[in-house]
DSSP file (Angstrom, degrees, kcal/mol; ACC not computed):
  #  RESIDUE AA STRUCTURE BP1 BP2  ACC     N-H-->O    O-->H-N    N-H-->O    O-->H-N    TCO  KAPPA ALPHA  PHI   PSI    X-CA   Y-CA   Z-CA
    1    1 A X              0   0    0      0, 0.0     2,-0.2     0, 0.0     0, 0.0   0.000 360.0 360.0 360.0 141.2    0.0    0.0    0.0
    2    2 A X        -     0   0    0      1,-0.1     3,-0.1     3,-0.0     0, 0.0  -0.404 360.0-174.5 -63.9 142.9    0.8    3.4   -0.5
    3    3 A X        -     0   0    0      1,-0.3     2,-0.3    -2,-0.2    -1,-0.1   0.701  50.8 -25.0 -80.5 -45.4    2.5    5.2    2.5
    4    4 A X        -     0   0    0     46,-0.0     2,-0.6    47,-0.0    -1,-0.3  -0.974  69.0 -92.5-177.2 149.5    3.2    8.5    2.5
    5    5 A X        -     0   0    0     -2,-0.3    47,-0.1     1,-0.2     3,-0.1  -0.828  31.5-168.3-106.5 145.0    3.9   11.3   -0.5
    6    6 A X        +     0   0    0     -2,-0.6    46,-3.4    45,-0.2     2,-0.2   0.991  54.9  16.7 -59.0 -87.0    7.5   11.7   -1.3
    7    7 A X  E     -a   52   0A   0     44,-0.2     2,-0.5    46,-0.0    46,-0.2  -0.631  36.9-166.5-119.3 136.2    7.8   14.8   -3.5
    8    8 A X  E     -a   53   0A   0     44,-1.3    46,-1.6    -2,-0.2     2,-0.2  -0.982  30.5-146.8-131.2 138.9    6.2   17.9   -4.7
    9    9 A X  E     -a   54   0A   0     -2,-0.5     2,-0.4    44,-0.2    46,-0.2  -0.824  17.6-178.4-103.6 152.9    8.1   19.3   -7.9
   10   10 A X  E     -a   55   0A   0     44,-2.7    46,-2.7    -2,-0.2     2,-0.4  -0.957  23.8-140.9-140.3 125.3    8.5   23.2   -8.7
   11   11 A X  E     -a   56   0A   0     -2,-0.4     2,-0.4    44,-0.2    46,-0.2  -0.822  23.6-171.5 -99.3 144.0   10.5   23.9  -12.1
   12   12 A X  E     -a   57   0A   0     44,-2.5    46,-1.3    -2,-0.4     3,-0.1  -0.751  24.7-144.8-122.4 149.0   12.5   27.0  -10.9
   13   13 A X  S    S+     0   0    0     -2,-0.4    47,-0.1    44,-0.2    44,-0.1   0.549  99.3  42.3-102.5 -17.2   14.7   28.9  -14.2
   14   14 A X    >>  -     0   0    0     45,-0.1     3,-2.1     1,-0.0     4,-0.8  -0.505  63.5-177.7-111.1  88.2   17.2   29.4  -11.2
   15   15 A X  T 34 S+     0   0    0      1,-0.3    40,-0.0     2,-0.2    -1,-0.0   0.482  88.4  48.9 -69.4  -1.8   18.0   26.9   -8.7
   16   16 A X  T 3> S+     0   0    0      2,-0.2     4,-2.0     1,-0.2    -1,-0.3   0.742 112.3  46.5 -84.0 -45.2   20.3   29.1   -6.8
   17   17 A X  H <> S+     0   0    0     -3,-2.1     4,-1.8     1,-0.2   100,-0.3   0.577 116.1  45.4 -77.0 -21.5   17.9   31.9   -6.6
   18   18 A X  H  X S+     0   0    0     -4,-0.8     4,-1.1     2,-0.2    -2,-0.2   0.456 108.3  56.2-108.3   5.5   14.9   29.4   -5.6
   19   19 A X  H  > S+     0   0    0     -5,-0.2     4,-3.1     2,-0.1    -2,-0.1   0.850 109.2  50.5 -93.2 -73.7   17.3   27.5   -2.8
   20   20 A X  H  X>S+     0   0    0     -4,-2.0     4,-1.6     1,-0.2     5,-0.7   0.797 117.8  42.0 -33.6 -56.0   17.6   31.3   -1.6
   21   21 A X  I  <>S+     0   0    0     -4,-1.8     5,-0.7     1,-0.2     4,-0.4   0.917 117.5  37.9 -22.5 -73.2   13.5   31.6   -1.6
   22   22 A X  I  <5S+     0   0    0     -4,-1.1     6,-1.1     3,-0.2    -1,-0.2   0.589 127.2  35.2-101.2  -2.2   12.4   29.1   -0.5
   23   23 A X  I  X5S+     0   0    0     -4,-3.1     4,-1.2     4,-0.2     3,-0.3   0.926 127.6  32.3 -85.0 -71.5   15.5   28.6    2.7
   24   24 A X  I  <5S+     0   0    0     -4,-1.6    -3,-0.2     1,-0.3    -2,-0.2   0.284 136.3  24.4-123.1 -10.1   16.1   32.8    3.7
   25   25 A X  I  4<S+     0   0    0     -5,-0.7    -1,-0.3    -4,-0.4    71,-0.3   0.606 131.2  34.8-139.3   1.9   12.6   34.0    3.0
   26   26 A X  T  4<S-     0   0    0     -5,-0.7    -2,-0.2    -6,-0.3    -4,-0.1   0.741  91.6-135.1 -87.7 -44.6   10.1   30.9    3.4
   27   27 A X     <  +     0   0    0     -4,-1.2    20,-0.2    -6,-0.3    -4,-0.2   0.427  57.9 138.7  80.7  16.7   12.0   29.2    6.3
   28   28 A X        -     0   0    0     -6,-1.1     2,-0.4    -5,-0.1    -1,-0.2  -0.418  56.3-110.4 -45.5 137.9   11.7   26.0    4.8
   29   29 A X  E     -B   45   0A   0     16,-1.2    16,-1.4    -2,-0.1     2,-0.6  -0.688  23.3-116.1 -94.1 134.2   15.8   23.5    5.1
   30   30 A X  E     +B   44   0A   0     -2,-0.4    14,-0.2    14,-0.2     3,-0.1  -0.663  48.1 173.2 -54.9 104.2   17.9   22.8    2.1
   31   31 A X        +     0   0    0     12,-3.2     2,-0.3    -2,-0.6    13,-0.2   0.555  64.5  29.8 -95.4 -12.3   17.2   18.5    2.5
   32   32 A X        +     0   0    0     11,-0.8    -1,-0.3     2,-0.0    11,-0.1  -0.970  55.2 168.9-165.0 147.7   19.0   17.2   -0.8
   33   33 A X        +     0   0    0     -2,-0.3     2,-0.5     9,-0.2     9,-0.2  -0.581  33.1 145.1-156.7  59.0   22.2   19.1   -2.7
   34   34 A X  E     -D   41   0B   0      7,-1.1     2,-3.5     5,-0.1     7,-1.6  -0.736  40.8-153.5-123.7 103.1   23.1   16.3   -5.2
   35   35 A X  E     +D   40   0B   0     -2,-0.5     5,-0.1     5,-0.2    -1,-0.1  -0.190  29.0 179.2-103.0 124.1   24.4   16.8   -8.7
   36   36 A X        -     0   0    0     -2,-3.5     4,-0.1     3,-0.6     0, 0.0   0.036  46.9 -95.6 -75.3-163.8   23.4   13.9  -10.5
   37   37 A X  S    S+     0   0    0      1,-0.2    -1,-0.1     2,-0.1     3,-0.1   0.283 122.3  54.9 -95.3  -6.3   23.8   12.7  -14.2
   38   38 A X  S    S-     0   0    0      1,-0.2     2,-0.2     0, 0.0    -1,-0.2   0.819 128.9 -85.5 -97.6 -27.2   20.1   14.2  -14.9
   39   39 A X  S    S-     0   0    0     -5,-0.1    -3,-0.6    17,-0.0    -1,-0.2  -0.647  75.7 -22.4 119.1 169.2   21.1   17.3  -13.7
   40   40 A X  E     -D   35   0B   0     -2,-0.2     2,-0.8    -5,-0.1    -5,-0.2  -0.198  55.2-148.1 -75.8 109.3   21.2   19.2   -9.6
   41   41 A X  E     -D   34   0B   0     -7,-1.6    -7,-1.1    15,-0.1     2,-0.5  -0.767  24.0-177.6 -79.5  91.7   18.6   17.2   -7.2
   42   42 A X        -     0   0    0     -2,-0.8    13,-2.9    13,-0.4     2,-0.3  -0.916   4.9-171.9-108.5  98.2   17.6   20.1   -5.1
   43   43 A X  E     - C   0  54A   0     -2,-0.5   -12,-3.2    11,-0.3   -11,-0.8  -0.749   8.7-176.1 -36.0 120.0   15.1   19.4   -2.0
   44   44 A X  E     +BC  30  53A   0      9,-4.1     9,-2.3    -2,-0.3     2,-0.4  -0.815  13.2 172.4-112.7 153.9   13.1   21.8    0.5
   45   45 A X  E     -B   29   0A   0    -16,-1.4     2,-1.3    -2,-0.3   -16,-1.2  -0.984  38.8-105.6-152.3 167.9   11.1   20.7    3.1
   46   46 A X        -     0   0    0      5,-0.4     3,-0.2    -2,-0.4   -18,-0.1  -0.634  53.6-102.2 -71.3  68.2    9.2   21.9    6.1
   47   47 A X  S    S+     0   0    0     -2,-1.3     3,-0.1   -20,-0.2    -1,-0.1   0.391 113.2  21.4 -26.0 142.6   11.2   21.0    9.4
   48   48 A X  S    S+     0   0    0      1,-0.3     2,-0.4     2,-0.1    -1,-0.2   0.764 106.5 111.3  73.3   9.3    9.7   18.1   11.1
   49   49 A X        -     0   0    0     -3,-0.2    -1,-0.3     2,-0.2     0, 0.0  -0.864  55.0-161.1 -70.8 137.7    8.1   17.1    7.5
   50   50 A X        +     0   0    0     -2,-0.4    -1,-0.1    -3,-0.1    -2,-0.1   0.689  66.9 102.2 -94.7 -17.7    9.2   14.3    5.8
   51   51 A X        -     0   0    0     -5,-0.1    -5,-0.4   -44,-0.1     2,-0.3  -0.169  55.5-167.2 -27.9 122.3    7.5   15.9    2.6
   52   52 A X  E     -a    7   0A   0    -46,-3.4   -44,-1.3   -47,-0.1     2,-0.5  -0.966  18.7-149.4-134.8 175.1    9.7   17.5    0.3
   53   53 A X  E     -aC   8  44A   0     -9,-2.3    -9,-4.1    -2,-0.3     2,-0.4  -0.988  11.8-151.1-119.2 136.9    9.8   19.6   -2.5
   54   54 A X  E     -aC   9  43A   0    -46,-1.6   -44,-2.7    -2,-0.5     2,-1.6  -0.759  11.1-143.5 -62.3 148.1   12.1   19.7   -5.2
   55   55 A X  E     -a   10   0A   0    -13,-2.9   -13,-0.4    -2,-0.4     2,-0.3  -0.684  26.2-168.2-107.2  93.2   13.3   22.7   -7.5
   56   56 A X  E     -a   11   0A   0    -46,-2.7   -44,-2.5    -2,-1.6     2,-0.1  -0.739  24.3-117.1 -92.5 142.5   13.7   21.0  -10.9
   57   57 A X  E     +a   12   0A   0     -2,-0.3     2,-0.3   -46,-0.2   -44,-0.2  -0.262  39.5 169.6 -86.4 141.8   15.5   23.2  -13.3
   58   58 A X        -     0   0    0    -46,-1.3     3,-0.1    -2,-0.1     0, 0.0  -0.924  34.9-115.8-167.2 156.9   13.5   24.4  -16.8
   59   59 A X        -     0   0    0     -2,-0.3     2,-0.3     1,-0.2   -45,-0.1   0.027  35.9 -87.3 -81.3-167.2   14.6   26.7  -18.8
   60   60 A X        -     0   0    0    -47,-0.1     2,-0.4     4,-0.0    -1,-0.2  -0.723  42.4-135.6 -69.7 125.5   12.8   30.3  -19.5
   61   61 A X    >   -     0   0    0     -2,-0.3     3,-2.6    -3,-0.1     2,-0.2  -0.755  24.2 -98.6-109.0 172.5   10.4   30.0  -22.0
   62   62 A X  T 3  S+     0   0    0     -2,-0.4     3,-0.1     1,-0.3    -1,-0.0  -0.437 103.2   7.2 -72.3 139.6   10.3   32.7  -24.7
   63   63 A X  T 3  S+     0   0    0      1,-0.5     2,-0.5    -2,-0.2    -1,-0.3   0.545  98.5 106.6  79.2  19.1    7.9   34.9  -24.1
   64   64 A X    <   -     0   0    0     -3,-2.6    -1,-0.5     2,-0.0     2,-0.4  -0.809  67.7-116.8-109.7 169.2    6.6   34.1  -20.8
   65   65 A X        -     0   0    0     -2,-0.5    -4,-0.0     1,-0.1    -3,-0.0  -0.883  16.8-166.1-101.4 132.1    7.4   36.2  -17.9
   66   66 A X        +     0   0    0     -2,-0.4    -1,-0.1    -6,-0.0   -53,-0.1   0.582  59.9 100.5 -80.4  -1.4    9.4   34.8  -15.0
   67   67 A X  S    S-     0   0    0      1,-0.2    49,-0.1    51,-0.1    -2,-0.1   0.161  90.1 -58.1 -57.1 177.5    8.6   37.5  -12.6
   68   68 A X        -     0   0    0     47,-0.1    -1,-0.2    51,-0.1    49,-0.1  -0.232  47.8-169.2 -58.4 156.5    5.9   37.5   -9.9
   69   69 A X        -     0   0    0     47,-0.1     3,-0.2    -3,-0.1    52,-0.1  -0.284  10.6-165.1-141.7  47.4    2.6   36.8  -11.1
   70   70 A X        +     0   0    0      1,-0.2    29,-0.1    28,-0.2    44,-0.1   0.309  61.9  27.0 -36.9 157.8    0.0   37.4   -8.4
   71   71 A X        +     0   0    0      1,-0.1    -1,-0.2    42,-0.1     3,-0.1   0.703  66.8 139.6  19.0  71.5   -3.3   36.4   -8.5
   72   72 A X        -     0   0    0      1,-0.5     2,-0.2    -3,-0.2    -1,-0.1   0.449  66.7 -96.1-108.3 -28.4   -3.3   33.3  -10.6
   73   73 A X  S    S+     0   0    0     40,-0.0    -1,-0.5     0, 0.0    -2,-0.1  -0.925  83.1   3.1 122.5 174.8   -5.6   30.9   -8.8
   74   74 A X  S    S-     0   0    0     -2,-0.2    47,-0.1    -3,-0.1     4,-0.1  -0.199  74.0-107.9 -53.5 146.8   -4.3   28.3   -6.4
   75   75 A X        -     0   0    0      2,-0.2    47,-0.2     1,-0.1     3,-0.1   0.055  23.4-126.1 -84.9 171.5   -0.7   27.7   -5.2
   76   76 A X  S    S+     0   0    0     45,-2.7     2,-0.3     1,-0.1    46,-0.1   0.737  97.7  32.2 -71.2 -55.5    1.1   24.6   -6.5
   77   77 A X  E    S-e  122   0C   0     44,-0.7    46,-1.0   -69,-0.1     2,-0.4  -0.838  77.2-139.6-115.6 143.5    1.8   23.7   -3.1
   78   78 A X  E     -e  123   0C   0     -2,-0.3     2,-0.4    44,-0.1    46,-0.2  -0.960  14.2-170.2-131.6 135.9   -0.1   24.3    0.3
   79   79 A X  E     -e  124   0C   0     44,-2.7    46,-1.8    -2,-0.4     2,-0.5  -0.942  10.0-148.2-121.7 132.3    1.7   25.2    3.3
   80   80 A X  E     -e  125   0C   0     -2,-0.4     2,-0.4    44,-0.2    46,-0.2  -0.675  14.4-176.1-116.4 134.8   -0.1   25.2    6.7
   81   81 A X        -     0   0    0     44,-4.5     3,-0.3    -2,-0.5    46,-0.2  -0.928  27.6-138.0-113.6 143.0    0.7   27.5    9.6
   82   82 A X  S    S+     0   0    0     -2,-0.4     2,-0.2     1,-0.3    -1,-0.1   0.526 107.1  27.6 -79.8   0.0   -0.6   27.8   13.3
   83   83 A X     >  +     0   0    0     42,-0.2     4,-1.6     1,-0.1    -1,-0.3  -0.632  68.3 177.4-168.2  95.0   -0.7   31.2   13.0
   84   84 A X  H  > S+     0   0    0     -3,-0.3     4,-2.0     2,-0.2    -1,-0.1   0.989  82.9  49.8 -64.4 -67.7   -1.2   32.6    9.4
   85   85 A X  H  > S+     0   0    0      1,-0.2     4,-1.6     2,-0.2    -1,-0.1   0.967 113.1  48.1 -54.9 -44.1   -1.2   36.6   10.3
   86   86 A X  H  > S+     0   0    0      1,-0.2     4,-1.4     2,-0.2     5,-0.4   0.983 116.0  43.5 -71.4 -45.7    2.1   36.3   12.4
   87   87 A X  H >X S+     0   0    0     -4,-1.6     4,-3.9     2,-0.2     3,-0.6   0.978 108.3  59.0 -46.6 -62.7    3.9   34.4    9.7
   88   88 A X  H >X S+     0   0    0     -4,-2.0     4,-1.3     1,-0.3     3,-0.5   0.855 104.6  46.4 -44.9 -77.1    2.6   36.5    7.1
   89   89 A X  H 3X S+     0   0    0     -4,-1.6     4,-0.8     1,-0.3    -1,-0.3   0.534 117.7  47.2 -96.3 -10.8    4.2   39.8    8.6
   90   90 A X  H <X S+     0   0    0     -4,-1.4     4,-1.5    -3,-0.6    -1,-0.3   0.815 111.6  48.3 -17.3 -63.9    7.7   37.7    9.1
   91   91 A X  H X<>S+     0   0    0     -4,-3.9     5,-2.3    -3,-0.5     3,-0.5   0.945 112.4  52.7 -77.0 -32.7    7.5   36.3    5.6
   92   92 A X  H 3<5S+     0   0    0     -4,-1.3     3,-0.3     3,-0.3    -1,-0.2   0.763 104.9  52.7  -3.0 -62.8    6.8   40.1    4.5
   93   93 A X  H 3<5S+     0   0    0     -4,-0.8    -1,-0.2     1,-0.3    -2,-0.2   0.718 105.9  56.1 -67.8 -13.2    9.8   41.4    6.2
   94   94 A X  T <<5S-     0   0    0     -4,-1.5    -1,-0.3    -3,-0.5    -2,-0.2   0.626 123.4-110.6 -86.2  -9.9   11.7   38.8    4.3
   95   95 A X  T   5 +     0   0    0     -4,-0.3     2,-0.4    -5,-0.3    -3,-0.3   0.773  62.0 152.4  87.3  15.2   10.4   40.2    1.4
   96   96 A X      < -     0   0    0     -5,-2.3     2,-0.3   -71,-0.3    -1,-0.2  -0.664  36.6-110.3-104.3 160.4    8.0   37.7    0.0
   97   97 A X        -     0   0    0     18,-0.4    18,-2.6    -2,-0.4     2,-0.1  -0.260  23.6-168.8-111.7-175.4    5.3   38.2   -1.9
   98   98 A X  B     -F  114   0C   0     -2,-0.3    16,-0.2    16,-0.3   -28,-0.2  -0.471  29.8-135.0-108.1 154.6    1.6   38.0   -1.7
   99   99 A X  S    S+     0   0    0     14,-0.6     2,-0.2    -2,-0.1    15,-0.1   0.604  95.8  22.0 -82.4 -25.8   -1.2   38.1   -3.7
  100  100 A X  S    S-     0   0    0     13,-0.2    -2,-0.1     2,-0.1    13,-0.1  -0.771  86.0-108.9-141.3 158.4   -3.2   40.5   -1.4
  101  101 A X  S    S+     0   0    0     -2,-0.2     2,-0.2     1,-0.1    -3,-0.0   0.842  98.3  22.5 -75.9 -17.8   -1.9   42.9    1.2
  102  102 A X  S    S-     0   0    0      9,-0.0     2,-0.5   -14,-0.0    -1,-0.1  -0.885  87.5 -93.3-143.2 145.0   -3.4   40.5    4.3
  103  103 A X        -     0   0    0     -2,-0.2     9,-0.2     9,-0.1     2,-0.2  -0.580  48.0-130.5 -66.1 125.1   -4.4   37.0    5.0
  104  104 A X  E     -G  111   0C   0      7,-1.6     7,-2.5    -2,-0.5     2,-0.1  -0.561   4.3-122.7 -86.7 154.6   -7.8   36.7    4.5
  105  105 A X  E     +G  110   0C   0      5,-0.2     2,-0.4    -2,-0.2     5,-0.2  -0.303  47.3 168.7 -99.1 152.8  -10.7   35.0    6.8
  106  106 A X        -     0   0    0      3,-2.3     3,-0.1     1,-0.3     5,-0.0  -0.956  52.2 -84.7-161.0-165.6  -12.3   32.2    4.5
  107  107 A X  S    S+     0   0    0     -2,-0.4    -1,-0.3     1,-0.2    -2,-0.0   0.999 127.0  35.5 -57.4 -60.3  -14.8   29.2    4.9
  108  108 A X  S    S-     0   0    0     -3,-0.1    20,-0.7    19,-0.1     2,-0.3   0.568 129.9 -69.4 -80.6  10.7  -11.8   26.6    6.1
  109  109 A X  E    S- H   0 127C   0     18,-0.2    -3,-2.3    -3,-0.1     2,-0.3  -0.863  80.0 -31.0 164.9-138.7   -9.5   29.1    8.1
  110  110 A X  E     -GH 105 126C   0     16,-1.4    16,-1.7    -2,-0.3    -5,-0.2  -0.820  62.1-178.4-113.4 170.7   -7.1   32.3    7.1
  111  111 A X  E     +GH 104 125C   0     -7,-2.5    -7,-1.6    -2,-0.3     2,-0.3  -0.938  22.1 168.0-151.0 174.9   -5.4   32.1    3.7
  112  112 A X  E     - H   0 124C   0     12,-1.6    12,-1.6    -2,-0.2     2,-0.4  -0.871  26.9-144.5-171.6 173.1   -2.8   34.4    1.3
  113  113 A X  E     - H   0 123C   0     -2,-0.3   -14,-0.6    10,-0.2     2,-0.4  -0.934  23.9-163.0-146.7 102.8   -1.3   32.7   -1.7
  114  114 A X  E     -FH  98 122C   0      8,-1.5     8,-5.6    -2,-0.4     2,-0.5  -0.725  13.6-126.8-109.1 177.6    2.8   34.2   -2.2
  115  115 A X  E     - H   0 121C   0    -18,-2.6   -18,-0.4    -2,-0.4     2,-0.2  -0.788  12.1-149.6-113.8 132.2    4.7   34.0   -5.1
  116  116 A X    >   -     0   0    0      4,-0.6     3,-4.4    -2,-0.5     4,-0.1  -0.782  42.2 -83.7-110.9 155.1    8.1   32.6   -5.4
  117  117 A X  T 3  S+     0   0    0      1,-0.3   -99,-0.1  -100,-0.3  -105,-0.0   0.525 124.9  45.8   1.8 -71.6   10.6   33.8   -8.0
  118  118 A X  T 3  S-     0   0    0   -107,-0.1    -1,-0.3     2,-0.1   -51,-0.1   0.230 125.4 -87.4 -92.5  12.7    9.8   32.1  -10.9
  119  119 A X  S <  S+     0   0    0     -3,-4.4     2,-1.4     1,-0.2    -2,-0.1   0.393  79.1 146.4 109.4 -12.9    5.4   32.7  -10.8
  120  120 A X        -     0   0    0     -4,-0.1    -4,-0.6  -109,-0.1     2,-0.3  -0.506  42.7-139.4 -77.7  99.8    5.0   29.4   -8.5
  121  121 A X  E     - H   0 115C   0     -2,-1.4   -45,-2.7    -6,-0.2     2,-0.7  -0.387  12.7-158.0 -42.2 107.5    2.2   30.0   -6.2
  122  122 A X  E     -eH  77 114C   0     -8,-5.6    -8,-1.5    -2,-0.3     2,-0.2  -0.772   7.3-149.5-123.3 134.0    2.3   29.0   -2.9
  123  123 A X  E     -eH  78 113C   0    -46,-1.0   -44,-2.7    -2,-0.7     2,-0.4  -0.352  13.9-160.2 -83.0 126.1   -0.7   28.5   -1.2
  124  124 A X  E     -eH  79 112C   0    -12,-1.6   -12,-1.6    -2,-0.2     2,-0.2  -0.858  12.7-160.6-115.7 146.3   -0.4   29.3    2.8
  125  125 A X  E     +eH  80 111C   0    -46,-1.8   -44,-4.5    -2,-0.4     2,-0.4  -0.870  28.9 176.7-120.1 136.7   -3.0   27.9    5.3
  126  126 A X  E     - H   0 110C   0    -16,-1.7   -16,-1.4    -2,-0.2   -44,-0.1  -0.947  30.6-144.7-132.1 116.0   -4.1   28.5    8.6
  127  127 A X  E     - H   0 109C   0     -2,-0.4     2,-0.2   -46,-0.2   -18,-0.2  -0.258  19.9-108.0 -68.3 172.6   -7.1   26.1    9.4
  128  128 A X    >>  -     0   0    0    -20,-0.7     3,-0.6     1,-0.1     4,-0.6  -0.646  26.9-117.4 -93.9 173.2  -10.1   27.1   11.5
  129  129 A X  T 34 S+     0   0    0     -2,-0.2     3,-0.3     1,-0.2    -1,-0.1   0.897 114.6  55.6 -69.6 -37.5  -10.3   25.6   14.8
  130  130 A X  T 34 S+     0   0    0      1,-0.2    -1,-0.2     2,-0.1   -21,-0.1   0.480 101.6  59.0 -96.3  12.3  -13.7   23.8   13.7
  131  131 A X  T <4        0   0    0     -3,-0.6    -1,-0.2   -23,-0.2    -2,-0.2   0.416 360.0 360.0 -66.0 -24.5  -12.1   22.2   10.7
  132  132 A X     <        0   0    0     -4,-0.6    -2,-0.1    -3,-0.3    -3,-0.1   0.646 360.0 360.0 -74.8 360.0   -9.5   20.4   12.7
């Protein structure tokens, strides 16, 4: 039977620059640093997750933007916090960004969707107490 999920992938256009992201302004740990024969097998994780994410390399493509891209829709990833607002104005000072200026109140909890480097939305979570 399946166990447990491994991997979540994010193609990054710099892994150096997304390392930086998603360690020095997410707080997510560097878990895997290996460069293989496919090309750099880069892993982030949540302390105290075994989840992890990897930042698989892809190239620019022409005519798309890598920049932020705000308010796209749902994040790639969802990341859950015990305390959405107080995280929020931490991950702020770090400089990342948001879709909205504030975490919003919603059916299941708070929410905010920020934007990593390359346009990947990640969707941050708070749950409500009567959801748990």
């Amino acid at each position: 039977m399946l166990t447990n999920i491994m991997y979540v992938t994010l193609h990054v256009t710099d892994q150096d620059r997304a390392l930086t992201f998603y360690t020095d302004q997410l707080g997510l740990e560097k878990r895997v640093d290996y460069p293989g024969p496919e090309g750099r097998f880069l892993t982030v994780g949540v302390p105290g997750s075994s989840l992890e994410i990897i930042l698989w390399p892809r190239a620019a493509a022409s005519g798309q933007p890598t920049e932020v891209q705000p308010g796209a829709g749902l994040g790639a990833v969802f990341l859950e916090s015990d305390d959405l607002r107080k995280d929020f104005t931490v991950l702020r000072d770090r400089g990342v960004t948001f879709d909205r200026s504030e975490p919003e109140d919603y059916a299941f909890g708070v929410r905010i969707e920020a934007v990593d480097p390359d346009g990947n939305q990640i969707s941050l979570r708070q749950r409500s107490r009567a959801s748990n």
